[in-house]
C-alpha angles and dihedrals in degrees: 000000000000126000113201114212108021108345097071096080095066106040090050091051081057102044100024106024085224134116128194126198089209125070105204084048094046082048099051087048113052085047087054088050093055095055103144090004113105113258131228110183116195103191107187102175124027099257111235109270098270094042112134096236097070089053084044092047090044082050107035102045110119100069094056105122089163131033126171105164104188131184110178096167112103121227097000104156089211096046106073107124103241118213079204095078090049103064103107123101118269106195088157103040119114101159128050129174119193116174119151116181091178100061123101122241117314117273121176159306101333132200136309098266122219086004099294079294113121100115100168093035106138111150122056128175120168123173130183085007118171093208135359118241118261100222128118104254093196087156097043119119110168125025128170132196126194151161088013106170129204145149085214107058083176078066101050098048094043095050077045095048088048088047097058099041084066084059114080105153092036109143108167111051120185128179125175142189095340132146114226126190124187122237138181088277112142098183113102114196119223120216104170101172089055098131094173150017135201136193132181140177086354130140117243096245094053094054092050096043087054097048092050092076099048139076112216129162126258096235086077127119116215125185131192122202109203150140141253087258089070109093108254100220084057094049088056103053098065077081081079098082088057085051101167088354104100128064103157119067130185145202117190126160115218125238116265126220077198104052114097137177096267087050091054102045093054096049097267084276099129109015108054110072089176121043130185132187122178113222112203133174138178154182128194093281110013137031145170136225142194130202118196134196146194128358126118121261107256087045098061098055086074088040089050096045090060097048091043089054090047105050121098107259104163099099100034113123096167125049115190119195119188110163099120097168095049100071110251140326081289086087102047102034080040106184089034108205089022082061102043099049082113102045103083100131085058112139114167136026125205123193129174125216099351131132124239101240093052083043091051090045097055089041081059095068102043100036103097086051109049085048095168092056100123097148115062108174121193122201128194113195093185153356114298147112085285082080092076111090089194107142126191106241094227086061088044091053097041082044091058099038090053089054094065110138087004127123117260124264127218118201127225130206131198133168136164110279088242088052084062104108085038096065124090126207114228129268122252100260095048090050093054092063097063129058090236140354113212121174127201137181131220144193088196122055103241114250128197107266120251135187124260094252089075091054093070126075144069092327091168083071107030123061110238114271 
């Protein structure tokens, strides 16, 4: 790799073993050295107008494989990005980088980049842009967007809208942090291959106004990274477009750099100041996910009651609830019965670090009314007082009268295989109270099963699902 601008020295001391005082002449010959090696050229300031490397580029252009041209200072007069310096033909390159911190807002459709010719470009990110090329991108598979500024949003969808329809065998889709307005605009653009969407930092409306004009299929995962300022009704109605797709749903808390030992052992009341949970759902072939920031812990129990009434939950058939610091599904599913009067096809339950008994005494309250749970599995992630089964013998028997003309539940167990010796089997009467009690062991914690659409994308940048 090169790096234009600062970065060159060091990565030809490693490849070359030589060193050059002058930068046009350090330039000139690394890219004399390249000659027939594949090329991946990091620019991380616009060169002045005479400098050699536009000439080399220009000369040299055949063998890029890689090109992320990024100006970050803001208002250099020397830093615009110029479409200018990118007209030469690019039959090798797959990735290509355009941010541009020192452009004005964004205006409008721009030029036809490399000539139209970029035949194996797969890969497109542009940030800050001021216009979208105007090339066919037949080949092109992923393709993000962000940070995209201007004082018209009608400009910038459209000029979205126009992009991807250049786009037809597009699969990974990111936006982030751009403003969309609808406008009187009737063409939809299909982009059938689209596997998976991603939004981030981006408000609800401008997510729904863009995926009204595509068509997109329904074995597609989209995920939404967000933060407890977003309204959670409108969160939840981006399930809509899922509408009878997705049976499994999940709560998971993220890890915290934040979180410590005195945190955890008082509830996380006092000490974290930011909290995050990751809300997935999924069906056999799609799924969506949110990923929600910020907020402090008391008030999201307000915050979480409202998404979790307003979540589709019709068709669930699989409820997953990591919060292991948070004390039991009662958080989470706060109100307990007045929450579930719509989860009636749920099957299985699956809770993460809980004890039993919290676990008996919340299925109390909602099992009239699940009245198809059969599965309850209980997973322990480490050592700790949640190992013990025990059971008081007032919960078991409210457990059991509540049952009544339900169907019957068996409990699973699972531990880690070096937590063996330290798990106890239950006691009779607790195990009276269950169909069956079966234990496993694993090496890997269990995670909630997606489809292998969620498994494309940019995973360098997203987590996986």
């Amino acid at each position: 790799m090169f790096a234009i601008n600062g970065g060159l020295s060091h990565c030809l001391r490693r490849r070359f073993g030589a060193v050059f005082n002058d930068r046009s002449s350090l330039t000139s010959a690394a890219m004399e050295r390249s000659k027939g090696m594949s090329l991946n050229l990091v620019i991380t300031r616009e060169p002045r107008p005479y400098h050699v490397i536009h000439s080399l580029v220009n000369s040299y252009e055949s063998p890029i494989h890689e090109l992320h041209w990024i100006c970050d200072e803001d208002h250099d007069p020397h830093g615009t990005i110029s479409h200018l310096h990118l007209n030469f033909r690019a039959p090798q390159m797959e990735f290509l980088t355009l941010r541009d911190r020192s452009t004005s807002n964004f205006e409008s459709f721009g030029p036809v980049l490399f000539q139209g010719h970029t035949p194996q470009l797969q890969y497109l990110s542009l940030s800050y842009s001021q216009w979208f090329p105007s090339n066919e991108f037949p080949s092109l598979t992923h393709l993000s967007l962000s940070k995209i500024r201007g004082s018209d949003p009608n400009i910038i969808l459209r000029a979205t809208l126009s992009l991807l329809s250049r786009t037809p065998n597009l699969r990974d889709l990111v936006l982030g942090d751009i403003v969309y307005h609808d406008f009187n605009e009737t063409r939809i653009i299909p982009l059938m291959f689209l596997t998976r969407i991603t939004f981030e930092s981006m408000k609800h409306e401008s997510i729904s106004v863009l995926l009204r004009y595509l068509d997109i299929s329904p074995d597609i995962a989209m995920q939404v990274f967000t933060s407890h300022a977003t309204n959670p009704s409108d969160l939840a109605s981006l399930s809509n477009h899922f509408c009878g797709r997705l049976t499994t749903l999940q709560f998971a808390s993220v890890d915290s750099k934040t979180q410590s030992k005195a945190s955890v052992s008082t509830g996380m009341r006092n000490m974290i100041n930011d909290c995050s949970f990751v809300v997935s759902a999924a069906g056999s072939s799609s799924a969506l996910r949110y990923n929600v920031r910020g907020g402090m812990v008391d008030g999201l129990m307000v915050w979480y009651d409202r998404l979790f009434n307003d979540l589709p939950k019709h068709d669930i058939r699989e409820l997953w609830i990591r919060t292991p610091w948070i004390g039991g599904p009662g958080w989470v599913l706060p109100g307990g019965a007045s929450r579930m009067k719509s989860w009636s096809g749920l099957e299985t339950l699956v809770v993460f670090d809980c004890s039993l008994h919290t676990l008996l005494v919340f299925l109390s309250s909602v099992r009239g009314i699940c009245v198809n749970l059969s599965t309850l599995r209980l997973i322990w992630t480490s050592s700790c007082t949640s190992l013990d089964l025990s059971v008081g013998q007032n919960i078991l028997t409210e457990f059991e009268l509540r049952g009544r003309g339900c169907r019957a539940v068996a409990l699973v167990v699972e531990a880690h295989v070096g937590e063996c010796d330290a798990v106890r089997h239950a006691p009779e009467e607790v195990e009276a109270v269950f169909e069956a009690i079966e234990y496993r062991f694993f090496e890997e914690v269990p995670t909630m099963a997606f489809p292998d659409v969620c498994n494309t994308g940019w995973s360098l940048k997203f987590p996986a699902w």
